[in-house]
PLY file of the C-alpha trace (Angstrom):
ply
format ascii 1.0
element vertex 480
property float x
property float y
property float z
element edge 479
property int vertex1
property int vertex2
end_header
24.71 -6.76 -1.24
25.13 -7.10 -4.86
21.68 -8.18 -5.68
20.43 -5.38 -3.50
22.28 -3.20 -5.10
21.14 -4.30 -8.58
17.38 -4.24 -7.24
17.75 -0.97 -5.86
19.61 0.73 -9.25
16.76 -0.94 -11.11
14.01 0.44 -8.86
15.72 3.90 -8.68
15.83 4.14 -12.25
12.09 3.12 -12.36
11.04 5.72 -9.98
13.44 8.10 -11.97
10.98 7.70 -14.46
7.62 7.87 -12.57
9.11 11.29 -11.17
9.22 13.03 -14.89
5.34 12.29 -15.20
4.28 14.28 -12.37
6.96 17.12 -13.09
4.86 17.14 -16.86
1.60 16.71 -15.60
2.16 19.80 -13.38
2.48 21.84 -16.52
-0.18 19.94 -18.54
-2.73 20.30 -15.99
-4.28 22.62 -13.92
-3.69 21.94 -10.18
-7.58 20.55 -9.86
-6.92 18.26 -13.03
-3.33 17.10 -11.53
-5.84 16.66 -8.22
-8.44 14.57 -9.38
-5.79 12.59 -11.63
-3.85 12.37 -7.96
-7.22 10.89 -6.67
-8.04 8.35 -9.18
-4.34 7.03 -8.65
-5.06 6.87 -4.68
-8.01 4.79 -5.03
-6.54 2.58 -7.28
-2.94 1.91 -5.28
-5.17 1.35 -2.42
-7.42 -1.08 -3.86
-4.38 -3.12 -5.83
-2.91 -3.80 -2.73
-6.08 -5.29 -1.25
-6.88 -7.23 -4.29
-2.85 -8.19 -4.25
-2.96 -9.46 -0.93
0.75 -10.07 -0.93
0.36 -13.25 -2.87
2.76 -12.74 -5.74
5.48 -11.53 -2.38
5.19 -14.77 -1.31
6.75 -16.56 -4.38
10.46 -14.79 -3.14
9.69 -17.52 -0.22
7.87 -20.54 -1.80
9.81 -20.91 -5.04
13.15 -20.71 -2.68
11.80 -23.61 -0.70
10.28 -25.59 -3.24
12.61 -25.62 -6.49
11.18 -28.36 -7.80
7.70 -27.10 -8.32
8.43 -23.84 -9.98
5.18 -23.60 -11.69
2.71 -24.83 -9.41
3.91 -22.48 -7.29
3.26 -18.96 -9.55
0.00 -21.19 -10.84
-1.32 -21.03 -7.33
-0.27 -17.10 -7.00
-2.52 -16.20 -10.23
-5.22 -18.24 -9.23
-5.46 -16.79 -5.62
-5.13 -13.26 -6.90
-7.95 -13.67 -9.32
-10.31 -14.97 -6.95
-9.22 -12.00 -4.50
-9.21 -9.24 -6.78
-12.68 -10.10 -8.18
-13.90 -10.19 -4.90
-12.59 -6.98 -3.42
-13.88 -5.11 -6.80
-17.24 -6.77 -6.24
-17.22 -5.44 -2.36
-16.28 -2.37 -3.56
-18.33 -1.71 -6.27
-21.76 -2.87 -4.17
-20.27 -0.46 -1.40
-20.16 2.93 -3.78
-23.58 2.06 -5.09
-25.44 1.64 -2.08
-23.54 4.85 -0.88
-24.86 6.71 -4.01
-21.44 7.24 -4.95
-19.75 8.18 -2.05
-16.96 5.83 -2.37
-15.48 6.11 -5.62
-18.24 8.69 -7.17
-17.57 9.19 -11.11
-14.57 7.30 -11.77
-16.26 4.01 -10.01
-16.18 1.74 -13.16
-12.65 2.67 -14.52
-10.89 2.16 -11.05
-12.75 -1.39 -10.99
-11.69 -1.84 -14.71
-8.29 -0.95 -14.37
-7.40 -2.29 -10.56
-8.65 -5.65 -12.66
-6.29 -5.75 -15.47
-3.20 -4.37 -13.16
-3.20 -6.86 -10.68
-3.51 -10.07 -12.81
-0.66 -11.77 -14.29
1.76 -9.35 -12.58
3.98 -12.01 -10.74
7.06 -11.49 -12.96
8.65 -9.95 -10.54
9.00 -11.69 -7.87
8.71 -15.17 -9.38
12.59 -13.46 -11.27
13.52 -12.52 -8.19
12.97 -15.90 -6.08
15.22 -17.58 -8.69
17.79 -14.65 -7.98
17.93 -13.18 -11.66
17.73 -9.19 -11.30
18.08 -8.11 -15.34
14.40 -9.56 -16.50
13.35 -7.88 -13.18
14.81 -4.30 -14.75
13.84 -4.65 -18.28
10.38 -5.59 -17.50
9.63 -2.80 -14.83
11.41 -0.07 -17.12
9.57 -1.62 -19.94
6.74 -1.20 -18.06
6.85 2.24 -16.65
8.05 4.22 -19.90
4.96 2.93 -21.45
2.38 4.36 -18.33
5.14 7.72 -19.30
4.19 7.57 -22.77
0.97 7.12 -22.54
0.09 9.41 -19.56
1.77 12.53 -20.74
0.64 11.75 -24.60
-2.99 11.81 -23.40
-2.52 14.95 -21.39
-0.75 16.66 -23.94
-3.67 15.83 -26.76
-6.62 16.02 -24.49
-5.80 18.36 -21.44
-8.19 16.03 -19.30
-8.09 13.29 -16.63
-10.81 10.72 -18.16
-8.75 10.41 -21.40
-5.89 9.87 -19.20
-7.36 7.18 -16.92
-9.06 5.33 -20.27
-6.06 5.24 -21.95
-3.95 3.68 -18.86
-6.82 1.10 -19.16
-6.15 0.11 -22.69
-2.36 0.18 -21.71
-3.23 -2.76 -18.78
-5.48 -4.80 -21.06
-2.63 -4.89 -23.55
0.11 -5.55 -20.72
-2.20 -8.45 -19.35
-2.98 -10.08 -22.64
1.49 -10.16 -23.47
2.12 -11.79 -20.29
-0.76 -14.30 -20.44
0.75 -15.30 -24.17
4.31 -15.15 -22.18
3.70 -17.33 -19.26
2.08 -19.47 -21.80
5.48 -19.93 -24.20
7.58 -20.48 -21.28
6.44 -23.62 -21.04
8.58 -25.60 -18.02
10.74 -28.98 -17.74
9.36 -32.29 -17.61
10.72 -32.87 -14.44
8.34 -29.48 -12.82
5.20 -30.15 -14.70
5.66 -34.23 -13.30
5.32 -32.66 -10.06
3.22 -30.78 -9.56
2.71 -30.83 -5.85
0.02 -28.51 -4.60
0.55 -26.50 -1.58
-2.49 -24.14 -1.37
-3.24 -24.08 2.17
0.41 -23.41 3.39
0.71 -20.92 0.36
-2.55 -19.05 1.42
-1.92 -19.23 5.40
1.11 -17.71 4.85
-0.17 -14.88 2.45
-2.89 -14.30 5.03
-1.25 -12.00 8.01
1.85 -11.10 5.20
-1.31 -9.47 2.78
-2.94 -8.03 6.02
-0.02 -6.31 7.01
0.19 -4.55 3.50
-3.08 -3.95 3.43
-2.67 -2.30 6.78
0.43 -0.34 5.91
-0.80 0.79 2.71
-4.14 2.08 4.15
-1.99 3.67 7.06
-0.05 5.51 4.27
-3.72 6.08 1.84
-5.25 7.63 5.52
-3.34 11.18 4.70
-4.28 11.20 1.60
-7.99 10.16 1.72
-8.44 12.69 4.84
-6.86 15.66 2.56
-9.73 14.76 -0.76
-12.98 14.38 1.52
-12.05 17.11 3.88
-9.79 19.82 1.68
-10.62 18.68 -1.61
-8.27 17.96 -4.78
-6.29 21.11 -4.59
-5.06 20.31 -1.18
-4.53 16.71 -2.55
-2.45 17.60 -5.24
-0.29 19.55 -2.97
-0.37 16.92 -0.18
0.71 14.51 -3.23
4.20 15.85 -4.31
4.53 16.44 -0.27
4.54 13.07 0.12
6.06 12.16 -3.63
9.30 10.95 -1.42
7.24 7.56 -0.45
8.32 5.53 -3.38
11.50 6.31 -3.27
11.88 5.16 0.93
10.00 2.60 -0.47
12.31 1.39 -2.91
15.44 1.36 -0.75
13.95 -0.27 1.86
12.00 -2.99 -0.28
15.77 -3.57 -2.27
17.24 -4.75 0.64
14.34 -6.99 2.28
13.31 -8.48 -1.41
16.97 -9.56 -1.66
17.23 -10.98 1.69
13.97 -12.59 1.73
14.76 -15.82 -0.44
18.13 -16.03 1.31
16.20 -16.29 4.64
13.51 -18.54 3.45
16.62 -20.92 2.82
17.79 -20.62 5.77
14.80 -21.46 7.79
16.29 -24.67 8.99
18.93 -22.83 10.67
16.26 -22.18 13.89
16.52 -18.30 13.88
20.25 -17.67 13.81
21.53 -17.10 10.65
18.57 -15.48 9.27
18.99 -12.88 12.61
22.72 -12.44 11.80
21.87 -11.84 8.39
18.86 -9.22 9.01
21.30 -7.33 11.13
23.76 -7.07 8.06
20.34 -5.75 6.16
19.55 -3.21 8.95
23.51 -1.70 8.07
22.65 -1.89 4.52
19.60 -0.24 4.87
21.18 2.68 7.29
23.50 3.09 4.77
21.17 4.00 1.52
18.19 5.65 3.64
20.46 8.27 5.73
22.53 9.17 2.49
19.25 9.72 0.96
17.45 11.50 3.28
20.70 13.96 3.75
19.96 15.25 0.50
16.25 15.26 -0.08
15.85 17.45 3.24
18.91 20.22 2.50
17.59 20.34 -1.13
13.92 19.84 -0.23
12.82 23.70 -1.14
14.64 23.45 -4.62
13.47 19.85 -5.63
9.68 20.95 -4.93
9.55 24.59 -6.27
12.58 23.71 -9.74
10.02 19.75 -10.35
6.75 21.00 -9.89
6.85 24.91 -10.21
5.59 27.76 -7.49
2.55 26.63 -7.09
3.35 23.50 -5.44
5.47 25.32 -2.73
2.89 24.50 0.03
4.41 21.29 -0.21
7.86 21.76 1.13
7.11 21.49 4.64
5.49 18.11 4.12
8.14 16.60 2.03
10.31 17.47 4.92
8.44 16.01 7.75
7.70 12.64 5.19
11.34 12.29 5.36
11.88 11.38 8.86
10.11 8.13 8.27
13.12 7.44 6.81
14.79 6.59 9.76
11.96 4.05 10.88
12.01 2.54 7.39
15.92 1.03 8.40
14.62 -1.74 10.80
12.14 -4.00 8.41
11.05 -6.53 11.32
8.62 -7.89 9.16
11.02 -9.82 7.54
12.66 -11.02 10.42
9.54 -12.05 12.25
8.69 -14.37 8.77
11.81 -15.55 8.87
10.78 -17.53 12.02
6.93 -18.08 11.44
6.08 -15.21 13.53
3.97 -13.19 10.85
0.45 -12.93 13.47
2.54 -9.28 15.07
3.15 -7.82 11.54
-0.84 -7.58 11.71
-1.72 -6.39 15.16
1.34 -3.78 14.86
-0.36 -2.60 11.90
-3.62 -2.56 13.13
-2.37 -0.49 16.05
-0.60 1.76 13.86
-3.43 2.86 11.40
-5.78 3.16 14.84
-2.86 5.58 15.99
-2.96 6.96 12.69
-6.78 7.77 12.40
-6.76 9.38 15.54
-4.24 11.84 14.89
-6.25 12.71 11.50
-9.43 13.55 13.34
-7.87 15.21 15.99
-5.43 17.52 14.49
-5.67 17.86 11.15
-8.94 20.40 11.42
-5.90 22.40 13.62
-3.18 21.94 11.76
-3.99 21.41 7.96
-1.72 19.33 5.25
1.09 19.05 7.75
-0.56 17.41 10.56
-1.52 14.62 8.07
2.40 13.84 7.27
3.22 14.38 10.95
0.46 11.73 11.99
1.58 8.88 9.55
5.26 9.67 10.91
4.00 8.82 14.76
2.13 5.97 13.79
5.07 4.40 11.82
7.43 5.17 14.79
5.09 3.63 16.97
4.54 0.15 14.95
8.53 0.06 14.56
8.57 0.22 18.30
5.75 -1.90 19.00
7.58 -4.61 16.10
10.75 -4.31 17.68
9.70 -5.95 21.29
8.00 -8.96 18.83
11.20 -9.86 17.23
12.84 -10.09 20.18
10.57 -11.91 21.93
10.58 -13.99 18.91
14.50 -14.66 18.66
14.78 -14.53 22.82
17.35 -11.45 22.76
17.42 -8.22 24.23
17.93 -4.60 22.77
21.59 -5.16 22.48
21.51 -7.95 20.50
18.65 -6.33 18.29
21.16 -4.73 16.03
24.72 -4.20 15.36
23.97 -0.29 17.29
27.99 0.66 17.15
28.03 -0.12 13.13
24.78 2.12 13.02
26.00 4.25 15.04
29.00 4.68 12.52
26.98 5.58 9.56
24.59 7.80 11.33
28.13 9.86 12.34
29.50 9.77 8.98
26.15 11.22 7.57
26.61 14.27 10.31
29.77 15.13 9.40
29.42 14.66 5.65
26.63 17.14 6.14
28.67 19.73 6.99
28.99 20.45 3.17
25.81 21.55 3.27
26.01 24.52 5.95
25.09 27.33 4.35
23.27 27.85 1.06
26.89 27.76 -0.84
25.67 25.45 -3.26
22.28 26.92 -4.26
23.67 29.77 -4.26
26.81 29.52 -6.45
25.72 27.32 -8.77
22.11 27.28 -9.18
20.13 24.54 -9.98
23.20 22.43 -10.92
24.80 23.04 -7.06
22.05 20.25 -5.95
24.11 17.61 -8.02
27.43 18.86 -7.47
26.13 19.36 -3.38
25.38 15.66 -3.72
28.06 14.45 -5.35
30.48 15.68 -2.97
28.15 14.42 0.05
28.43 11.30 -0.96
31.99 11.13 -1.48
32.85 12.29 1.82
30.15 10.08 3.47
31.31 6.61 1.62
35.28 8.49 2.91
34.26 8.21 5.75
32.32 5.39 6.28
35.26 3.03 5.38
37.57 5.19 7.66
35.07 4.05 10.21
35.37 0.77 9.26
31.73 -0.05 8.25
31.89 -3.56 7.89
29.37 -3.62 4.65
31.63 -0.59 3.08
34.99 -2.46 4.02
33.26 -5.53 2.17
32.18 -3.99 -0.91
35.14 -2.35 -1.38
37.07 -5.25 -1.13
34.78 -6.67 -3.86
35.48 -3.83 -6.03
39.20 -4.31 -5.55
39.10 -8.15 -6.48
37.15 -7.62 -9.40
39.71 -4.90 -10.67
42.92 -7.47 -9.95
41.27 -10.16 -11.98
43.07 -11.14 -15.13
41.29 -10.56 -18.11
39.85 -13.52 -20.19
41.28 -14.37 -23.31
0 1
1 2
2 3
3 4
4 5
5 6
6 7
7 8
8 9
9 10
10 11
11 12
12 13
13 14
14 15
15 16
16 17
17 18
18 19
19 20
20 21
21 22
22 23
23 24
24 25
25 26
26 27
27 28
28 29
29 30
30 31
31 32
32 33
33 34
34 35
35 36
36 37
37 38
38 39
39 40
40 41
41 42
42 43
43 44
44 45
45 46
46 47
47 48
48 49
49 50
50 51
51 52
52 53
53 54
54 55
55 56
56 57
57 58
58 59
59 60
60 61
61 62
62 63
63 64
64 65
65 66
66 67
67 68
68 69
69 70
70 71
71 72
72 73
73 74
74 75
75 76
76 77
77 78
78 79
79 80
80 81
81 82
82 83
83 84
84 85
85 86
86 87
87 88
88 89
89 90
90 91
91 92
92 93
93 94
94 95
95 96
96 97
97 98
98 99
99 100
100 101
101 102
102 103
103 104
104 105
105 106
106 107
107 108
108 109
109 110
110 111
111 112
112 113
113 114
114 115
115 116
116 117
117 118
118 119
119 120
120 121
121 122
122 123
123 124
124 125
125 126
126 127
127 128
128 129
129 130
130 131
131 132
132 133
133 134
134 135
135 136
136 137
137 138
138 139
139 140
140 141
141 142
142 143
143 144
144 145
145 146
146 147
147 148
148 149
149 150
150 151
151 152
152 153
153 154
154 155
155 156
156 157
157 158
158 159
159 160
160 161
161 162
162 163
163 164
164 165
165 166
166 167
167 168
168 169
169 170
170 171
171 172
172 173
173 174
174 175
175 176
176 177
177 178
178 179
179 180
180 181
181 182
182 183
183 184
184 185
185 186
186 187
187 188
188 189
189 190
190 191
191 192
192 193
193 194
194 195
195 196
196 197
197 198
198 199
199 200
200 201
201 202
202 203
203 204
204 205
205 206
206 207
207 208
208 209
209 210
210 211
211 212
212 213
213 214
214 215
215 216
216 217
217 218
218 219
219 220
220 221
221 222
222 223
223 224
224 225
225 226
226 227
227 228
228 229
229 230
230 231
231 232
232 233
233 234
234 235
235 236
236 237
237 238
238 239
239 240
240 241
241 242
242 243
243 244
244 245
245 246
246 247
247 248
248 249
249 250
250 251
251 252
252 253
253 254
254 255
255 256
256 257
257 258
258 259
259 260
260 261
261 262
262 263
263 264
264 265
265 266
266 267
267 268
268 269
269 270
270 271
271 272
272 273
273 274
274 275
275 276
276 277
277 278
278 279
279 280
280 281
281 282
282 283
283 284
284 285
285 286
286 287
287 288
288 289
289 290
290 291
291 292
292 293
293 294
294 295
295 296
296 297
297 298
298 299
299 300
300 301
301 302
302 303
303 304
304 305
305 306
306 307
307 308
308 309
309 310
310 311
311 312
312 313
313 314
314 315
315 316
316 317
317 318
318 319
319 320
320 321
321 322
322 323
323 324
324 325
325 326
326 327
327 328
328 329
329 330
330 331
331 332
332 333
333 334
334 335
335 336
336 337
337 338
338 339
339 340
340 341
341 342
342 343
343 344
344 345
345 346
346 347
347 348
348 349
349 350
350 351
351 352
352 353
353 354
354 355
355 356
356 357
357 358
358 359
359 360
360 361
361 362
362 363
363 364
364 365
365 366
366 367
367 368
368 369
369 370
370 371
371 372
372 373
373 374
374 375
375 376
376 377
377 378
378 379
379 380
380 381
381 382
382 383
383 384
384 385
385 386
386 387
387 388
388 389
389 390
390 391
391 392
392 393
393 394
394 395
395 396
396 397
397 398
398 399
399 400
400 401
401 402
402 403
403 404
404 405
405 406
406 407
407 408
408 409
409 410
410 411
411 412
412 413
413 414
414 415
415 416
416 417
417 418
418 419
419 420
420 421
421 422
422 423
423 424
424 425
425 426
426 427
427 428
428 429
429 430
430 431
431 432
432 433
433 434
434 435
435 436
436 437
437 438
438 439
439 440
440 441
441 442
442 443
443 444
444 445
445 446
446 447
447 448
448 449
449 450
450 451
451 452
452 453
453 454
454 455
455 456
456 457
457 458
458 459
459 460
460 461
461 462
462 463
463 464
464 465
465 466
466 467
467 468
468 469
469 470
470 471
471 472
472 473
473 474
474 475
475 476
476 477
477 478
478 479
């Protein structure tokens, strides 16, 4: 809990900072500039994740499991991710020219440049957070991020254009890639780990394989919106359809804290056959209840204010959609992924995917011509719902239980009723409209008061705990 909730702080704060560029770039740009800057961006998340593959996850479970060979194990990461990122920017690159350019069109060669320099070298991350040590974690994703701020909105405010933009996020990568090559380089490594060096890259690579197709999957599932909006509405819809959906990373972030926390502790207890790692996910699932409800309490009362006060009027189309983004929220709790690696069982995490973007695809082309830029959040919120359900019968299956045993439902239950009656705070439109702008943090504030109230007066077992913590830190003595 502590490590998630370090994680999480440090991702929050992150994506604290990756909201201001938008809210400037919405006042630097025209909504066609913010669009095709919102498009460039799409087709380079998508292909990083390709080229990623997952490989750099998988050193929160091989460098838990294999202590000893530290090195060999992040040497294998970069290697692999070299070799796949070249090769999906090759693909890719034949693919748009033989289209004439339907692809990627004019901004072919500076996705391929930067995807390149992003995804290379970029294991710091995880290879800090398999050896359980969240502060290098925050200083180098802050670090990180306020440079892409800097950089972004300087460009924008000197040039008033997306190409200068995307260039100078290019130059940005080449320098971050050439630091952490000279970094990895200085850090050198014991005697004992370089004497080692005991190669794995089979098991390493088998199990990237259905972990990076799942991500590739989900990602793409998420991308589908967005790449139906820009070929069939154009930019302008896409920038709307953008800060819509600008709630992603943050679901992302509380869900990911919890799993990337959990994930080392379960890859050391793989000898345990299944039952402490299930006992433990369940504790996650509470965890996770916990952050994404409170969360999702506020975005949706305050969604009309956050969209309209961030990104101006203009951008008002895209209340509706934040709204219906947000009940993925709920789905987002139960991350059976990491329960089904836990045991080995990774091969469902792919065909639940697969299923899921299918799902996904077919709602786009049915209903979107109907329905417009809602429709496309409403159809990646069925086909989530769906995989959860269609994960949910593979992990038990996998651990031999039934859907009692699938969760602790009573200590869910618990937090989802201390989220509706918090909520009550929020009947009406006292806050907005007594206090302004400043009523959505004083709204909050008491929200969450009254939820964490009464979330230990329902005896939460995870808020009972960390309480407790709280209370033994504050009774220790002071060192001299």
């Amino acid at each position: 809990m502590s490590r998630t909730a370090i994680i999480s702080i440090t991702r929050f704060m992150n994506q604290g900072l990756v909201v201001i560029s938008p809210i400037l770039l919405v006042r630097l740009l025209t909504v066609e500039e913010f669009g095709r800057y919102r498009e460039f961006l799409l087709y380079t998340g998508l292909l990083t994740t390709i080229c990623a593959f997952g490989i750099n996850n998988s050193l929160l479970y091989f460098i838990p499991a294999r202590p000893q060979n530290v090195r060999q194990m992040v040497r294998q990461a970069v290697t692999m991710t070299l070799g796949t990122s070249a090769l999906v920017v090759g693909i890719t690159l034949l693919a748009d020219y033989l289209s004439g350019g339907a692809i990627l069109g004019a901004v072919a060669l500076p996705v391929a440049l930067y995807v390149l320099l992003f995804v290379n070298l970029d294991f710091w991350e995880y290879y800090w957070l398999a050896q359980k040590r969240p502060v290098p974690v925050f200083a180098y994703t802050t670090s990180r991020l306020i440079a892409r701020i800097l950089v972004v909105v300087t460009a924008a405010t000197i040039w008033r254009d997306v190409m200068p933009i995307i260039w100078s996020l290019i130059a940005l990568e080449a320098t971050r890639i050439t630091v952490s090559f000279i970094a990895w380089q200085r850090t050198g490594g014991d005697l004992a780990d370089r004497a080692v060096q005991e190669s794995c890259w089979r098991e390493q690579f088998l199990y990237c394989l259905p972990v990076g197709l799942a991500l590739i999957l989900v990602t793409l599932n998420k991308s589908l919106g967005n790449l139906f909006v820009t070929k069939t509405l154009g930019v302008v819809a896409l920038a709307h359809y953008a800060i819509g959906t600008h709630i992603q990373p943050v679901i992302g972030v509380l869900r990911n804290s919890v799993s990337d926390a959990v994930l080392p502790e379960l890859a050391a207890l793989k000898n345990t056959k299944g039952e402490g790692a299930l006992a433990l996910w369940r504790r996650s699932t509470v965890v996770s209840m916990i952050l994404l409800t409170a969360a999702g309490v506020v975005l949706f009362e305050f969604a009309h204010t956050f969209v309209v006060t961030l990104f101006s009027p203009s951008y008002e189309p895209a209340v509706l959609i934040f709204q219906i983004y947000l009940l993925v929220l709920v789905r987002e709790v139960f991350d059976f992924g990491v329960a089904l690696r836990a045991v080995g069982k990774t091969a469902p995490i792919v065909t639940s995917s697969l299923f899921a973007i299918v799902l996904n695809l077919l709602l786009l082309i049915t209903v979107l011509p109907l329905w417009g830029l809602p429709a496309a959040a409403l159809a990646f919120v069925i086909s989530r719902w769906t995989e959860g359900m269609v994960l949910s019968r593979s992990t038990m299956r996998a651990y031999n239980i039934g859907v009692k045993d699938l969760a602790r439902w009573g200590d869910l239950g618990r937090v989802a009723l201390a989220a509706l009656v918090a909520s009550v705070v929020f009947y009406g439109s006292f806050w907005i409209d007594h206090f302004g702008l400043i009523g959505v943090v004083l709204g909050g504030m008491v929200f969450m008061s009254l939820f964490i109230v009464l979330l230990l007066a329902f005896r939460v077992p995870e808020a009972v705990a960390m309480l407790g913590r709280l209370r033994k830190t504050e009774s220790l003595p002071a060192k001299p």
